[in-house]
C-alpha positions in Angstrom: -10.1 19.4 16.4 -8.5 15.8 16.4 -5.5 15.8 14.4 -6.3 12.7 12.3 -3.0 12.2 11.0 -1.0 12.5 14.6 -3.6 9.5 15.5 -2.9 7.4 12.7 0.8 7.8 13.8 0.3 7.1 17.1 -1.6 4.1 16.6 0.8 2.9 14.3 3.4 3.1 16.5 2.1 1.8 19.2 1.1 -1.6 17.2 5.0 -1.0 16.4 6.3 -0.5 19.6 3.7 -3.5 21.2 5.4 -6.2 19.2 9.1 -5.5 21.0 10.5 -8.1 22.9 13.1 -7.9 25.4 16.6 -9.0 23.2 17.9 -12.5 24.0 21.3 -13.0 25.7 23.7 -14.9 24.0 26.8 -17.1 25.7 29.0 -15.3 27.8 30.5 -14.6 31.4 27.3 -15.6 33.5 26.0 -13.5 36.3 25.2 -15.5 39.5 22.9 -12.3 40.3 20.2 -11.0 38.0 21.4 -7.4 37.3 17.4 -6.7 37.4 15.6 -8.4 40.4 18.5 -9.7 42.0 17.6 -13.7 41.5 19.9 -16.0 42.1 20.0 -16.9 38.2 20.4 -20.6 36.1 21.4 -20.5 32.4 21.1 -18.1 30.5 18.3 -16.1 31.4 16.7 -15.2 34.7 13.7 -17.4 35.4 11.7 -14.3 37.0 11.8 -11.9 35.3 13.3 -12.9 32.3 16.3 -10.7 32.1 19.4 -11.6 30.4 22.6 -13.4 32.4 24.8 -11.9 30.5 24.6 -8.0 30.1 26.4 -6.8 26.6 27.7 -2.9 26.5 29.0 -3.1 23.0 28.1 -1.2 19.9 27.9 -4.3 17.8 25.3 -5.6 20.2 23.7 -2.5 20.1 22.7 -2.7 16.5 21.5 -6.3 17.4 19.0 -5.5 19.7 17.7 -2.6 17.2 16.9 -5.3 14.4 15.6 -8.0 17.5 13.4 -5.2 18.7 12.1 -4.1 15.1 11.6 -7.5 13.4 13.4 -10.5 16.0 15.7 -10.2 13.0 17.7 -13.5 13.9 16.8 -17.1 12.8 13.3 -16.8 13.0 13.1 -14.3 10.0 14.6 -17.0 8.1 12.4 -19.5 9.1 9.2 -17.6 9.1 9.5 -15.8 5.4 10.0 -19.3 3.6 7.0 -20.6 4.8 5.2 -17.3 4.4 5.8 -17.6 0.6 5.3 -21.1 0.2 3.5 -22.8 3.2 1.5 -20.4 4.2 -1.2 -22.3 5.8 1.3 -24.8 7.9 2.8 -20.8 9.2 -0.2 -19.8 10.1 -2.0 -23.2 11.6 1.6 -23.7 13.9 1.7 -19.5 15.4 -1.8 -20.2 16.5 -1.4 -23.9 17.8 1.4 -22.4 20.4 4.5 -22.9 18.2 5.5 -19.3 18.5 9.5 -19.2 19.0 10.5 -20.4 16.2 8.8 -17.6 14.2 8.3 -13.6 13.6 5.1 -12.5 15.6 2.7 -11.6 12.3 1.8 -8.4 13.9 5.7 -7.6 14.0 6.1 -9.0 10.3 2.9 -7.2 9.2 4.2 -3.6 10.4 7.8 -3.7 9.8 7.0 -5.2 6.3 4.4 -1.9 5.6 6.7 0.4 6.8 9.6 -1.0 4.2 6.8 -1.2 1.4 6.2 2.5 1.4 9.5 3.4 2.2 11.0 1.8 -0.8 7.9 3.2 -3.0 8.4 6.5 -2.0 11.8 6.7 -2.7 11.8 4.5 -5.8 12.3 6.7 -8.8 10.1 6.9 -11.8 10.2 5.4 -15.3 12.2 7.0 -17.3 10.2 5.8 -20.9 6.5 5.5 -21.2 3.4 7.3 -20.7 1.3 6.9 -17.0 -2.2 6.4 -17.1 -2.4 10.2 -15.2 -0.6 11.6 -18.5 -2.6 10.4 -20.6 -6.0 11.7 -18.8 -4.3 14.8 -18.6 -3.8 14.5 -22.7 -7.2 13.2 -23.9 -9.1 15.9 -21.7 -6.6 18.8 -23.3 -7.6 17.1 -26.6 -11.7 17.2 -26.2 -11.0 21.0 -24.7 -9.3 22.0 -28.0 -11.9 20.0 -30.3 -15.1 22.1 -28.4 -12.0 25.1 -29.5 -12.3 24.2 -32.8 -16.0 23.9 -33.2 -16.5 27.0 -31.6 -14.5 28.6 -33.7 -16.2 27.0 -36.5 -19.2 28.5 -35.7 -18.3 31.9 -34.9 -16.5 32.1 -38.6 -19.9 31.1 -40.2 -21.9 33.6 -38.0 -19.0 36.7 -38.4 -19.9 39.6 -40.7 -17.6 40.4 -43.4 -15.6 42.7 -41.3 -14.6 40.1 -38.7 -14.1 36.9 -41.3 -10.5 37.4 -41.3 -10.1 37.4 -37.4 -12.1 34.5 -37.5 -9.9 32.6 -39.7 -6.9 33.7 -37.8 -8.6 32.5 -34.6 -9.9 28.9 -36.2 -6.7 28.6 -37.5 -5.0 28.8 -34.4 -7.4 26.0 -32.8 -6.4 23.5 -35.4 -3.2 24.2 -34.8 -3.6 23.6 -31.3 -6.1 20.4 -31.8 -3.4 18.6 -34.1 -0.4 19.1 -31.3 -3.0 17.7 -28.5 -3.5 14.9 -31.3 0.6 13.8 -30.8 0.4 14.0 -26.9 -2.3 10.8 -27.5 -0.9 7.6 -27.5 2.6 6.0 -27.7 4.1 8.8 -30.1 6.9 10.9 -29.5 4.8 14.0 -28.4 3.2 11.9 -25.5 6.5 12.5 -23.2 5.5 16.3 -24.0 2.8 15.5 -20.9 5.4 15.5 -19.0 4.2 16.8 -15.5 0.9 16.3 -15.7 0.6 17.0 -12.0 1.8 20.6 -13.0 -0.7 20.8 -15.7 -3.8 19.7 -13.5 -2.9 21.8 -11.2 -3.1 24.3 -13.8 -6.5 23.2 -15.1 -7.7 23.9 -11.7 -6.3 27.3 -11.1 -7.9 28.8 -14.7 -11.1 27.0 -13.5 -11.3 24.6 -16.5 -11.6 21.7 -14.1 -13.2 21.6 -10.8 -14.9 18.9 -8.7 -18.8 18.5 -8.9 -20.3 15.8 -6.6 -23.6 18.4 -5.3 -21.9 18.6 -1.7 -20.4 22.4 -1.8 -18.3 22.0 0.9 -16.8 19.2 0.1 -16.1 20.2 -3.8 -14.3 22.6 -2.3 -12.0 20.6 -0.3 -11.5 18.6 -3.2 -10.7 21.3 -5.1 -8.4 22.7 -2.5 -6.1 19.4 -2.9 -6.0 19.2 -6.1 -4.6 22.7 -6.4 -1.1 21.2 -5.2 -1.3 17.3 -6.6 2.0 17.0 -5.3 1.0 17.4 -1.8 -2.1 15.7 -2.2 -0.6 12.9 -3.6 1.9 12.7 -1.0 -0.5 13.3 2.4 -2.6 10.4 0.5 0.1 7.9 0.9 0.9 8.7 4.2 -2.5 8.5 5.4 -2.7 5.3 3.9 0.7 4.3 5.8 -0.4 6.1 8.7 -3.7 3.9 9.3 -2.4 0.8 7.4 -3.6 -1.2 10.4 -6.9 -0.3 9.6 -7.2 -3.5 7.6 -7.3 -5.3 10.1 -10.5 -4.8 12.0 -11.7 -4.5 8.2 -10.3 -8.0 7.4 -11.1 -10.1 10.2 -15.2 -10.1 9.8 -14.8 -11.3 6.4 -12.9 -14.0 7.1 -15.0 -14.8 9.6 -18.1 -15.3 7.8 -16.3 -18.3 6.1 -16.3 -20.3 9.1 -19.2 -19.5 11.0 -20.5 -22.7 11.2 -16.8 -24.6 12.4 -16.2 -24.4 15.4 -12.7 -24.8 17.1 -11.5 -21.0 15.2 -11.3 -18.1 16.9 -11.5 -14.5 15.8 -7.5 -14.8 16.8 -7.3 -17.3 14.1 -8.9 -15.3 11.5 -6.1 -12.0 12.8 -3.6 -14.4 12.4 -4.5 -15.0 9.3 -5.1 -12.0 8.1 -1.9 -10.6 9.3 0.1 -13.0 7.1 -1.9 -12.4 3.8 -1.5 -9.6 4.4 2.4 -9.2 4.8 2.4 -11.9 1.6 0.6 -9.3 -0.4 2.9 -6.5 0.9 5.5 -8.3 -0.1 4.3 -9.3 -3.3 3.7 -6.0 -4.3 7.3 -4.8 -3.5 8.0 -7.6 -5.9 5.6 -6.8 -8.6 7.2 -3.0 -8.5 10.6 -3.9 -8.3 10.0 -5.7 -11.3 8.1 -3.6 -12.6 10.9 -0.9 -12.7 13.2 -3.2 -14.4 11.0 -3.2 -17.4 11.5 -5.3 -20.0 10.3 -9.3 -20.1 10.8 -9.1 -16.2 8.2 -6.5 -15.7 5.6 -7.9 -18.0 5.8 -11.4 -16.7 5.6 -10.2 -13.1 2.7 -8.7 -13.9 1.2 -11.2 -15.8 1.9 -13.6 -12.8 0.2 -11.3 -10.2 -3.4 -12.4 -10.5 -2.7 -16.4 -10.6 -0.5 -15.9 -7.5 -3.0 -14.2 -4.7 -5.8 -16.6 -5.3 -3.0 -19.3 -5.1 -1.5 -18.1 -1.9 -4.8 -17.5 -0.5 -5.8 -21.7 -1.6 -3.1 -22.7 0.3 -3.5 -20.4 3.7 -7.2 -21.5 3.7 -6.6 -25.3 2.8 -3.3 -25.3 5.3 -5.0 -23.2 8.4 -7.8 -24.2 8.6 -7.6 -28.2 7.6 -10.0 -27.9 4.7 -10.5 -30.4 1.8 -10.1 -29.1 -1.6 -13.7 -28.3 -2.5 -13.9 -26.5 0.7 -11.0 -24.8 0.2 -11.8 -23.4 -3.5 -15.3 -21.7 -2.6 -13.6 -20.0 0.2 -11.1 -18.8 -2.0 -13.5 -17.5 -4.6 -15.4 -16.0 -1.9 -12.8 -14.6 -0.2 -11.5 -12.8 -2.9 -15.1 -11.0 -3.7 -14.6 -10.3 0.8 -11.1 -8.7 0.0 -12.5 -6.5 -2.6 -15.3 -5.0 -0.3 -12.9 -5.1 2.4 -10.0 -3.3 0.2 -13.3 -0.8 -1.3 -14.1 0.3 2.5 -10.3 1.0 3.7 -9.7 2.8 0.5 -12.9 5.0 1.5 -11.5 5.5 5.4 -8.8 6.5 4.0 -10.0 9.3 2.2 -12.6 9.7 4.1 -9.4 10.8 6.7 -7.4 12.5 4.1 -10.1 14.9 3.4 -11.1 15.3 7.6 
């Protein structure tokens, strides 16, 4: 059987390892001879084969051509993530018009910027205050357990026989107790941080059969049930999958954006990639942001947050209007329907993926 996951990674790198470029040379002793072909070489840079003049064999350098080969980190970086922020459409309009060395390929950009996006996510640690919306699941369905407790012990007191009254107080009893503390893990009260590890405590719920997954397909209820099980792993194999085949979006993105245009000619389905590869680093970005702020807390936190959904539509205005030379009626319907497209599009990779996860 395929091993899904070593595909996604191979695919991944590949895309990774298809957008190095030999490093540029820099000023130096010039070689008369290129140390590769042998050309009789001009400046600084052999004009057959494109090898440096200069041939560096320090450490410094060495670190140099690690970032150039990752991300061209050199002047270009600077150049390209300005305009990615704030003139997107005049970024993406110039990469497909020829003007490529003054900035990042977007497939570079697009890759390294995923890879840094899950990186810091995984590794960023977790509020310390608060209640997640996975905690309080995890309290309101230990709350309607220990209420169908308490009616069932209602009814077995009114149906004992005089014998068994008094273990059927002492057992009613000891579901209201138990229905009052699920009470205090509801809600932003003291007892909520009590749900603690509610990863723990599904996990739990699974193993004393009190939950299980029921979607009429046997065998793949009992997949489901199977990762649940361990949440932790589940969790964690979910997120690399998503990493993994990241550049799934893509193929997934590019359609949409070409149904916009259908009727214009002069774009190409390399346009649309282009595009698509820019928004999509933007949003990468943006959520790195969002989280970053978001673990701050605070004013910062809320108004990042609060900002989030007037900035994609506004980023996207500006890409469409910029790339694609569109007036500013044109440019708003696109918008509107392309964020109903990136919905769909967002919907169907989020099913791929665990589509895969489950495989």
């Amino acid at each position: 059987m395929v091993d899904l996951e070593a595909v996604g990674g191979a695919a991944t790198g590949g895309l990774f390892a298809s957008t190095f470029e030999k490093p540029t040379g820099e000023k130096g002793e010039h070689h008369p001879l290129c140390a590769d072909c042998g050309t009789q070489t001009v400046g600084k840079f052999c004009h057959a084969c494109g090898n440096a003049s200069h041939v560096h064999r320090t450490l410094l350098h060495l670190g140099e051509e690690l970032l150039h080969g990752v991300m061209h980190f050199d002047s270009r970086t600077w150049r390209t993530l300005p305009l990615l922020m704030f003139r997107p459409g005049r970024l993406t309009r110039e990469w497909c018009l020829g003007k490529r060395t003054r900035y990042v390929s977007p497939l570079a950009i697009f890759l390294f910027t995923v890879f840094v996006m899950f990186m810091l996510l995984s590794y960023a640690p977790e509020p310390k205050e608060g209640t997640t919306v996975g905690r309080q699941a995890v309290a309101t369905a230990e709350l309607a357990r220990r209420n169908t407790d308490v009616a069932n012990a209602r009814a077995a007191l009114s149906n004992a026989p005089p014998e068994a009254r008094a273990a059927a107080e002492l057992a009613l009893h000891a579901a209201e107790k138990k229905q009052a503390e699920a009470k205090l893990r509801i809600g932003n009260t003291p007892k909520a941080a009590e749900v603690d590890d509610w990863k723990a405590e599904l996990q739990q719920e699974v193993k004393n059969e009190r939950w299980h997954a029921n979607t009429g397909n046997a065998k793949l209820d009992e997949k489901l049930n199977h990762k649940i099980e361990n949440p932790e792993l589940a969790l964690y194999k979910l997120q690399q999958t998503f990493y993994k085949f990241s550049f799934l979006l893509i193929p997934i993105s590019i359609p949409f954006v070409a149904l916009l245009f259908l009727w214009k000619r002069g774009f190409t389905l390399y346009d649309h990639g282009v595009f698509v590869l820019y928004s999509l680093t933007f949003m990468s970005l943006l959520i790195m942001a969002v989280a970053i702020c978001g673990r701050i807390g605070g004013i910062v936190g809320t108004t990042a947050f609060a900002l989030t959904p007037f900035i994609v539509p506004m980023h996207m205005y500006y890409q469409l209007q910029g790339a694609y030379g569109l007036k500013t009626f044109s440019a708003l319907w696109r918008t509107w329907f392309l964020l109903v497209f990136c919905s769909i599009a967002a919907t169907f990779f989020l099913l791929a993926i665990l589509w895969l996860n489950l495989a």
